[in-house]
C-alpha positions as CSV (number, residue, x, y, z in Angstrom):
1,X,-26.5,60.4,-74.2
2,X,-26.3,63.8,-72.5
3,X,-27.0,67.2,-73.5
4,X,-25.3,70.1,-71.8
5,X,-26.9,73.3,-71.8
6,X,-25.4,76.7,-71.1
7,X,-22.8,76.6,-72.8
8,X,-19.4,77.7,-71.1
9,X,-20.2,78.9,-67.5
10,X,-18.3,81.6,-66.3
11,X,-17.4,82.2,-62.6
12,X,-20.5,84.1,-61.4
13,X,-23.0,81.7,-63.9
14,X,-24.5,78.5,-62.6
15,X,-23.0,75.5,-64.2
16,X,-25.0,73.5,-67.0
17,X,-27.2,70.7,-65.9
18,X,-26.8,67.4,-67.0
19,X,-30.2,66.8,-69.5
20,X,-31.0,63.4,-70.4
21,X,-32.1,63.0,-73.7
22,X,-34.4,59.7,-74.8
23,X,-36.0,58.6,-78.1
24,X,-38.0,56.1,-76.6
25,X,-41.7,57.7,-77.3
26,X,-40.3,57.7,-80.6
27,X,-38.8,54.3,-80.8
28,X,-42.5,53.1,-79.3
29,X,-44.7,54.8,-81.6
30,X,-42.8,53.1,-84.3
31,X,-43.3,49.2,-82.4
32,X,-47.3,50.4,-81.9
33,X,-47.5,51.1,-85.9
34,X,-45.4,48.2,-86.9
35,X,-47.9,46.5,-84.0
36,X,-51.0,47.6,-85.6
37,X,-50.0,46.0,-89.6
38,X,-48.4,43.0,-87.9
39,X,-49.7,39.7,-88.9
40,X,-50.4,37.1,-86.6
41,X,-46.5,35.6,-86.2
42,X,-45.4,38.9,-85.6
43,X,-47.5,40.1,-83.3
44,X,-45.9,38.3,-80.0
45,X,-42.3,39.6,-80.4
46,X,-43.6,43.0,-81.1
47,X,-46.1,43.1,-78.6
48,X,-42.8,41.8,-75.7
49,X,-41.3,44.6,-77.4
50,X,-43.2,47.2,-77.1
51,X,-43.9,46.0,-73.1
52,X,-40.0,46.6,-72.9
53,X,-39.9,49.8,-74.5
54,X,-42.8,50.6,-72.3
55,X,-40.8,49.9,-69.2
56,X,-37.7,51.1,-69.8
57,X,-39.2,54.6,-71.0
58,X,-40.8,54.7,-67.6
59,X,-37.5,54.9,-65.8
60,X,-36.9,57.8,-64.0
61,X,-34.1,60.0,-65.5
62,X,-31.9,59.6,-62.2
63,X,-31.6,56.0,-62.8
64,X,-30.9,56.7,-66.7
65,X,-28.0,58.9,-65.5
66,X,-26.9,55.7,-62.8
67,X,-27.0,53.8,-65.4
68,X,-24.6,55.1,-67.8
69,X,-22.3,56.7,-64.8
70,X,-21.9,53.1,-64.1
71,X,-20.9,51.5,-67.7
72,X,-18.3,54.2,-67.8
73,X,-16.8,53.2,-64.5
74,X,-17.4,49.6,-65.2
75,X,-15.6,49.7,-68.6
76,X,-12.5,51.9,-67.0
77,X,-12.7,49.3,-64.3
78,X,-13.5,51.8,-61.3
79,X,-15.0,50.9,-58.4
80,X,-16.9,54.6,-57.3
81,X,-17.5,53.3,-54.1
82,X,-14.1,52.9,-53.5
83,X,-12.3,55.3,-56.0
84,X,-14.5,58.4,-56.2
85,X,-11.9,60.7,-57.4
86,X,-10.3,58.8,-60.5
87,X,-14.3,57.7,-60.8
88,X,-14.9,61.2,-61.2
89,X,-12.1,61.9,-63.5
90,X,-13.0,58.5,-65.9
91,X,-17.0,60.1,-65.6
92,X,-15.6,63.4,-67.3
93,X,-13.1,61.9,-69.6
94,X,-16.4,60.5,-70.8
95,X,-18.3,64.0,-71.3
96,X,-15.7,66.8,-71.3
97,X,-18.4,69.2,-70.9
98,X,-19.4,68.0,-67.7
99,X,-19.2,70.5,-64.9
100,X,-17.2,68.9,-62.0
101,X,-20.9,69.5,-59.6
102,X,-22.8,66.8,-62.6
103,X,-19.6,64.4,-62.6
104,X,-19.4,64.5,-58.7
105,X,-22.7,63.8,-58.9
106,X,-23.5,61.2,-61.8
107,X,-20.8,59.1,-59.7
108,X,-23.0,59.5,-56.6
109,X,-25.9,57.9,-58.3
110,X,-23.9,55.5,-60.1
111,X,-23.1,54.1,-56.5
112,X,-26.6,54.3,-55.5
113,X,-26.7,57.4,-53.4
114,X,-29.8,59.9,-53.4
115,X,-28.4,62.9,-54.9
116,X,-31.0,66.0,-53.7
């Protein structure tokens, strides 16, 4: 889901930044050419599917990163809002090469907070 860059930070180095990485261009150039040899019975499922590709692909990366903070908290049944610590501890359990600064702050989006 995530791709750390930077490798191991020392003391004076920044931390890496969390980089979202999507395949969706890919995944919807593949829908438009399986789109443009479709036959007639095919073409409504592909055509809702490449509308839902479309959307989702549009989402900016802040909300990708919400989104996924959240399914790790959900499945270790951690409320952030209310356990921001552990939810921070579950978030890195997830990604051991998060930097404490991305974990603090995937849970901050993940409870809906604008993160600067």
């Amino acid at each position: 889901m995530f791709e750390l860059f930077g490798g191991a930070a020392k003391k004076a180095e920044k931390a890496p930044e969390v980089i979202v990485l999507r395949d969706s261009q890919a995944i919807a150039d593949a829908v438009q050419q399986a789109l443009a040899e479709a036959s007639a019975e095919d073409r409504p499922g592909l055509e809702r599917a490449a509308g839902l590709i479309a959307a989702l692909a549009a989402r900016p990366e802040r909300e990708v990163r919400a989104k996924w903070a959240r399914g790790i908290l959900a499945a270790a049944g951690i409320d952030p809002h209310t356990q921001e610590v552990p939810a921070v501890r579950a978030v890195r359990q997830a990604e051991p090469g998060l930097s404490l600064k991305a974990a603090v702050r995937l849970v901050r989006e993940a409870k809906g907070e604008t993160v600067p």
